[in-house]
C-alpha positions in Angstrom: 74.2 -112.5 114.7 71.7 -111.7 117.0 68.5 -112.8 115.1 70.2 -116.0 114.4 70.8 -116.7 118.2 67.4 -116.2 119.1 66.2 -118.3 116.0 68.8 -121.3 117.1 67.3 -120.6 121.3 63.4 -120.9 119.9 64.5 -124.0 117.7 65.9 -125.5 120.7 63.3 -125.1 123.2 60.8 -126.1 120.3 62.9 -129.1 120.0 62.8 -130.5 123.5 58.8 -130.3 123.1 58.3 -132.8 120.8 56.4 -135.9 121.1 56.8 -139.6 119.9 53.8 -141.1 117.7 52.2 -143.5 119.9 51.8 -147.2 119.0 48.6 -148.9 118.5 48.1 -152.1 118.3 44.4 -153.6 118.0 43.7 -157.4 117.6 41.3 -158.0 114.3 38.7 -160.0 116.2 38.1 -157.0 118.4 34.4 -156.6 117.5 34.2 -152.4 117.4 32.8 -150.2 118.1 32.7 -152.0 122.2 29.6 -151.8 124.1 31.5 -150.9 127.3 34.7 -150.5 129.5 35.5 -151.5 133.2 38.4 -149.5 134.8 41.3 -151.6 136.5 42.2 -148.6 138.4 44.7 -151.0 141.2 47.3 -148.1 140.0 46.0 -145.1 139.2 46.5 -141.8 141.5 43.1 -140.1 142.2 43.3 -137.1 139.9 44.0 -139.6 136.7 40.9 -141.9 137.6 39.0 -138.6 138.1 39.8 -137.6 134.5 39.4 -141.1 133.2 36.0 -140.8 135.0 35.0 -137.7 133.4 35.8 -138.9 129.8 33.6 -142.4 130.2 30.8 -144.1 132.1 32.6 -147.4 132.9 30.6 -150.3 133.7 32.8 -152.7 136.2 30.7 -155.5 135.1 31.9 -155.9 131.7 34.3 -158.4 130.4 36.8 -155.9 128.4 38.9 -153.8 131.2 41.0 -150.9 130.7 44.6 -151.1 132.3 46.7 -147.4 132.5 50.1 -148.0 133.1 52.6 -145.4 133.4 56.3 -144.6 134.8 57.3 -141.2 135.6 61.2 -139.7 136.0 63.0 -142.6 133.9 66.4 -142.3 133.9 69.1 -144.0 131.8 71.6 -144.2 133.8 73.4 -147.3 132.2 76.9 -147.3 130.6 75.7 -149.7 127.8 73.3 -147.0 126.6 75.7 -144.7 125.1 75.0 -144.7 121.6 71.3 -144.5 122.7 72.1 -141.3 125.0 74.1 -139.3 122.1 71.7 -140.0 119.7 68.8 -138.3 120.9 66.3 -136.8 124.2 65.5 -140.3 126.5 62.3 -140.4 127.6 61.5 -139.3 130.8 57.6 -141.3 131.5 55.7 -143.8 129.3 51.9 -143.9 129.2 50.2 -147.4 128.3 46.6 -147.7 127.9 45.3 -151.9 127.2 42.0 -153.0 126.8 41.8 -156.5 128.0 39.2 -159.5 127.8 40.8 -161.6 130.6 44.7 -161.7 130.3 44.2 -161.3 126.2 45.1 -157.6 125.1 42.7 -156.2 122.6 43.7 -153.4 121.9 46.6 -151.1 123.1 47.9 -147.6 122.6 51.5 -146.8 124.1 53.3 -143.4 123.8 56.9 -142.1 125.2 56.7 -138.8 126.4 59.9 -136.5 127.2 57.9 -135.1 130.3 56.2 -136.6 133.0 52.7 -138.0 132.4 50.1 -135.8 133.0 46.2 -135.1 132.9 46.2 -133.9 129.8 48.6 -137.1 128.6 45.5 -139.2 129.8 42.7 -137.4 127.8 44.8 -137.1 125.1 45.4 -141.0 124.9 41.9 -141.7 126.1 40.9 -139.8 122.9 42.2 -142.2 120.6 41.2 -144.9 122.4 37.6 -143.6 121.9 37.9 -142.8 118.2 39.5 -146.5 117.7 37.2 -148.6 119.6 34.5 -146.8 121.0 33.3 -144.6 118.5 35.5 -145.8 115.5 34.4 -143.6 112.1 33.0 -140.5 114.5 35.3 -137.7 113.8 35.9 -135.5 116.9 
């Protein structure tokens, strides 16, 4: 009885770790791998443009930018969201990484997370934005 507790507790805790597949979507005239990256950093915090910094030499003078959005603490909180709510874990941030050649989105990576962004969130979506358009084919 015991060992089946403590299986059902460790299954559990595993269980609220888990992490959605992200979604990628890359337009097919994006010519790869790209010669260089700008940062829009208008809203990042300091410590996530210091990590994007440390992963990349941007150039602010090319044309394809690189826009992080993110929410942290999302709540559902709405009463037509029940089926939603019994269903499964709601999200509690959202990271979105575009690449963007004006206001046209090249390429884009988007992941919901069941914690609040963090550093490692960032390098870890900055990863694959590396191996699909920087350095596509390069295993890491």
């Amino acid at each position: 009885m015991i060992k089946m507790l403590l299986i059902m507790a460790a299954l559990f805790f595993v269980g609220c770790d888990k992490k959605s597949p992200p979604i990628i979507k890359k337009d097919t005239n994006l010519s790869t791998p790209v010669q260089c990256l700008a940062l829009n950093d208008i809203t990042l915090d300091k410590a996530f443009k210091s990590t994007l910094n440390s992963l990349y030499t941007f150039d602010q003078k090319c044309d394809l930018q690189l826009f992080v959005s993110y929410k942290r603490d999302i709540v559902c909180n709405s009463p037509y969201n029940p089926n939603r709510k019994n269903i499964g874990p709601f999200p509690k941030s959202f990271l979105n990484m575009e690449v963007r050649r004006g206001f046209k989105v090249e390429y884009s990576y988007y992941v919901d997370l069941y914690h609040n962004v963090n550093e490692s969130d960032i390098k870890e979506a900055f990863a694959r934005v590396k191996k699909d358009i920087i350095n596509p084919g390069v295993v890491q």
